[in-house]
N, C-alpha and C positions, 0 to 999 in steps of 0.2 A: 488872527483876532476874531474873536465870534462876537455877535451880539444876537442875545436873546429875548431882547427886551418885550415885551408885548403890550398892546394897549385896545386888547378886544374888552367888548361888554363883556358883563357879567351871564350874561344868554347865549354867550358864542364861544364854541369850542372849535373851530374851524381853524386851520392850520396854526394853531399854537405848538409849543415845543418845536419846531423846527428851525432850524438857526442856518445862517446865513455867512456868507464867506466874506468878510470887507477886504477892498481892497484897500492900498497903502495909500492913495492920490485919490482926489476927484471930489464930489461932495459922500458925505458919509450918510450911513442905512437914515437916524435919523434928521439928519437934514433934509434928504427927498424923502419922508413919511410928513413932515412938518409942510414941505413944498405941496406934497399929494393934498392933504388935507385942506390944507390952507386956500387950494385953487377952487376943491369942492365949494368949503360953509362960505367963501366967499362971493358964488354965485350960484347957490341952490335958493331956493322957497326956503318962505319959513312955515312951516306945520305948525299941528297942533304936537303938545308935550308928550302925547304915544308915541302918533307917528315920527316924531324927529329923533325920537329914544331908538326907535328899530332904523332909522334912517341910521344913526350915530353907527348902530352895531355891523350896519351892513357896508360902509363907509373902511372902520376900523377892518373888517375880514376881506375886502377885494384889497386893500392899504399892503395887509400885511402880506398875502399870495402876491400881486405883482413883486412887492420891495423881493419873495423869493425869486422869481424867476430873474427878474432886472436884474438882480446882485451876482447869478449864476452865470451870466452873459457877459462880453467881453467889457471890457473896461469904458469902453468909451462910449457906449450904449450907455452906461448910467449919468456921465457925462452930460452927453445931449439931453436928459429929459429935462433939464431946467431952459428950457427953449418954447418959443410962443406955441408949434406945432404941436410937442409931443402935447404940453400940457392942456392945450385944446383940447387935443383926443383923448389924452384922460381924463376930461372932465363929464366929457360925451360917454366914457366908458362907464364912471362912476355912478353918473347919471341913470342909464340902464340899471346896475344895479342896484341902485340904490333903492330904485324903483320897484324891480322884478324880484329880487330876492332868486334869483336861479343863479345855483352855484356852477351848473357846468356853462351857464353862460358866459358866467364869472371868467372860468378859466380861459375860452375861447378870447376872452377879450384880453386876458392879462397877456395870453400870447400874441394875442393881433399888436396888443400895443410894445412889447419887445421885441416883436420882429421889425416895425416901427422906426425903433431906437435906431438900428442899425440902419438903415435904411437912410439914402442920401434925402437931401433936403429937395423936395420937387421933381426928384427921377420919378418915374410910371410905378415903382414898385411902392413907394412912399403914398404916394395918388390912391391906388387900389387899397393898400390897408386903410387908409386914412377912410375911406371910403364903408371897408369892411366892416370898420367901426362906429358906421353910424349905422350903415343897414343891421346888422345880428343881431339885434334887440326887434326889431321887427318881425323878426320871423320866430316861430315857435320852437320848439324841440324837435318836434318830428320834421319839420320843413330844415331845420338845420341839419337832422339826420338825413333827409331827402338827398341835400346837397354833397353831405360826404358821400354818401352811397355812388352817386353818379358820377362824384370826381376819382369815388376807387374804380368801378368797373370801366371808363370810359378813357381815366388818364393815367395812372399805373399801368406802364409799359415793361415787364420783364425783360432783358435781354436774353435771360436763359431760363421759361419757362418749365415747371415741370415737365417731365417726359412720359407721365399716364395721364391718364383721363382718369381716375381715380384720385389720382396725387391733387393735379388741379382743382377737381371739387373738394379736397380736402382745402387747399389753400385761398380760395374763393370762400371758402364755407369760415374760413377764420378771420377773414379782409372782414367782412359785411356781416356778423354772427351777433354786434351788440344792436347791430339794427333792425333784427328782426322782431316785427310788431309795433316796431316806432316810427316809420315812416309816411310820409301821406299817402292816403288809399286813395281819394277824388284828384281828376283831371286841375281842378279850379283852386287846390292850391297850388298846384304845380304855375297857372297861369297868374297867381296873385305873387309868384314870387319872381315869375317873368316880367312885371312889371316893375316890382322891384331895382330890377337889373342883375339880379343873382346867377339867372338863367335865362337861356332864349331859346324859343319854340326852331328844331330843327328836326321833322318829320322824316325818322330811321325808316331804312326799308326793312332793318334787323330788326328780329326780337331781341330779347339777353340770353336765350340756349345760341341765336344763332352769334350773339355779338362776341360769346366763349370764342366761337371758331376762329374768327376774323382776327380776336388778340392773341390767338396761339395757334397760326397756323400748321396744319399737318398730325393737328393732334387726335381730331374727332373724324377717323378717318373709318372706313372697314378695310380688312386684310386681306392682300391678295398673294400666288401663288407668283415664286418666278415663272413657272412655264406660261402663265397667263399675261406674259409683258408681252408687248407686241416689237415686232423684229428690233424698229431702232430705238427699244432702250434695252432689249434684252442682250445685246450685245455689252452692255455696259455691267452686267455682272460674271461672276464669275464659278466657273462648274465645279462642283455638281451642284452645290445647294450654298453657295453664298451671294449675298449682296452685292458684294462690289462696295466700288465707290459711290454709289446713288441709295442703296438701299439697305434697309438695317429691319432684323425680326420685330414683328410689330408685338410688344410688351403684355398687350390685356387680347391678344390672341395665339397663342402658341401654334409655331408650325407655318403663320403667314408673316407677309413681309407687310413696310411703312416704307415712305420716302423717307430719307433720314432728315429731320428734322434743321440739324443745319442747315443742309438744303434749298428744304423750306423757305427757312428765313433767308437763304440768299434770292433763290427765286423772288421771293417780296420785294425785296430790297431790288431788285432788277426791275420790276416790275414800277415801282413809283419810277425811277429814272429812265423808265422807257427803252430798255437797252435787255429785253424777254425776247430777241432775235433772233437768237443761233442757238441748235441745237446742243447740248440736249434738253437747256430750257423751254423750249418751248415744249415738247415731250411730256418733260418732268409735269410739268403746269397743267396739262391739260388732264394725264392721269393724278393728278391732285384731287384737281376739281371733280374727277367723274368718280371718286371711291370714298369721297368727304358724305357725312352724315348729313344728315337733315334736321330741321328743329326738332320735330317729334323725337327723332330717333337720339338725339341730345339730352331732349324734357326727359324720355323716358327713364334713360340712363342716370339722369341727374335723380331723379322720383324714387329711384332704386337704391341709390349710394348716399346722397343726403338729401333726404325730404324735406327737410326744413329750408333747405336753399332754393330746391326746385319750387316749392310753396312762395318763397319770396320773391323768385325772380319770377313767378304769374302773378304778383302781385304789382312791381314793377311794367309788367307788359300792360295788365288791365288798367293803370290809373295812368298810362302813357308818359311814364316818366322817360322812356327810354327815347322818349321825341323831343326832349330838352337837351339843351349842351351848358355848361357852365360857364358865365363869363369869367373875366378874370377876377372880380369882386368875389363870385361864387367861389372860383377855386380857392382863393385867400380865407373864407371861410371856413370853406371844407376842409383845408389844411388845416386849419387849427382845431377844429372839432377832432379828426384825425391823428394829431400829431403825438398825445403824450402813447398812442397805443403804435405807432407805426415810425418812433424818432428819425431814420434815416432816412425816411421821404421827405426831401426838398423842397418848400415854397418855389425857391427857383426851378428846379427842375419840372414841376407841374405845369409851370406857368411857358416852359419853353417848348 
């Protein structure tokens, strides 16, 4: 069954024609539009006859975008929203925009509030949106973009990162590419949103060429020659001119070798548990460390393949955004601002 009913102004052309999947149980599309509405005019101001005319319009267009996304989500999310909580927080949502008229607001909040839906009644994850939903009206555009930016470069963990340094700046340059030029350039909004709660001042000894390195170990390396291994790891490949099991042709140097990147990430992965003891990790780790690039030699490379990234991420370095860490509000945030462009990245998983 479809229902396409609509009850935008006459000034608003914002997600009409889009129709909506009902389910067979639970309350129906217009029941919770009636519910939505209803929670609003019965505890908003009352205006003057303009302003409550654009209030009406902006009411009826966040109305109809959540009932899409609610109705798209599982059954029992739609469910719940006739409950003291959800409808608290949508009123808190509505409120925002009723107020701001920003549609990507809009959006962020119609997601904060179906992520909501699901979401147990008083778990930590309910907490933090609930939470989400009152701070993003607070913050600006660029400061919401701020916060996505930091929750991509910072919490976006590949397990099977590109394998060039080329590739990567392509896929880094695609992650962060809508927020170039919208994010905040001064320190002081960075600290007005630390106060916030969104973020918290945590003083990196990384820039973001060197923070590349750190989430993709092994990648921003220089190339070396087998005969230039020293005895015990050169024992570990094999004559005349291959790798072995430790080493593989480095990609964006023909002729020289790399650690092989699995490797790598096992070394790490030794390394957090403390267990980098026996050879030939310890070896491996050390020639890691002595043939890895430097920031320059990162910026450079990034300045050469995509400018526009390397330009953002000295933009990042100068306004010291990279000395912020996201709380969990902020991540809840940034996931939403994120989510219709990146759908398989998890709320939860960000958060774990």
């Amino acid at each position: 069954m479809k229902d396409q009913r609509q009850e935008a102004g006459d000034s608003s052309n914002l997600y009409q024609g889009q129709s909506v999947e009902v389910h067979n149980h639970g309350p129906t599309i217009q029941e919770v539009r009636d519910i939505a509405k209803g929670v609003f005019y019965e505890n908003y101001l009352v205006l003057s006859d303009r302003a409550m005319a654009e209030v009406r319009d902006r009411i009826n267009e966040f109305t109809d975008l959540l009932l899409t996304k609610l109705f798209t989500s599982p059954p029992e999310n739609v469910e719940e929203f006739d409950t003291p909580r959800m409808l608290a927080a949508t009123y808190k949502a509505q409120k925002q925009y009723a107020e701001s008229g920003d549609r990507e607001l809009a959006e962020i909040l119609a997601d904060i509030l179906v992520a909501m839906s699901g979401a147990e009644s008083r778990s930590l994850e309910d907490i933090i949106l609930n939470q989400a939903v009152e701070v993003a009206g607070k913050l600006t555009p660029n400061q919401i973009n701020g916060v996505a930016t930091i929750v991509s470069l910072l919490l976006i963990d590949l397990k099977e990162y590109p394998s060039t340094v080329t590739a990567l700046f392509d896929f880094v340059d695609e992650l962060v590419k809508p927020y170039y030029g919208h994010i905040p350039v001064k320190s002081a909004e960075y600290r007005y949103m630390s106060a916030l709660g969104v973020i918290s001042e945590l003083p990196s000894p990384l820039d973001p060429f060197e923070m590349l390195t750190a989430h993709n170990p092994g990648l921003f390396v220089k190339g070396f020659t087998l005969d230039s291994l020293p005895a015990e790891l050169k024992i570990y490949t094999m004559p005349p001119h291959d790798g072995g099991e430790y080493f593989e042709e480095h990609p964006d140097h023909p002729k020289f070798f790399r650690v092989k990147l699995p490797i790598v990430r096992l070394i790490r992965e030794r390394q957090r548990a403390n267990r980098l003891d026996s050879p030939p990790y310890t070896f491996l780790e050390q020639f890691v460390t002595r043939y890895a690039l430097g920031s320059r030699q990162i910026r450079t490379l990034c300045h050469r393949h995509k400018p526009e990234l390397a330009t953002f991420l000295d933009t990042l370095a100068n306004s010291r955004a990279v000395d912020f860490r996201p709380s969990s509000v902020g991540i809840a945030i940034g996931h939403a601002a994120m989510r219709r462009r990146l759908p398989s990245i998890s709320l939860d998983d960000l958060l774990h």
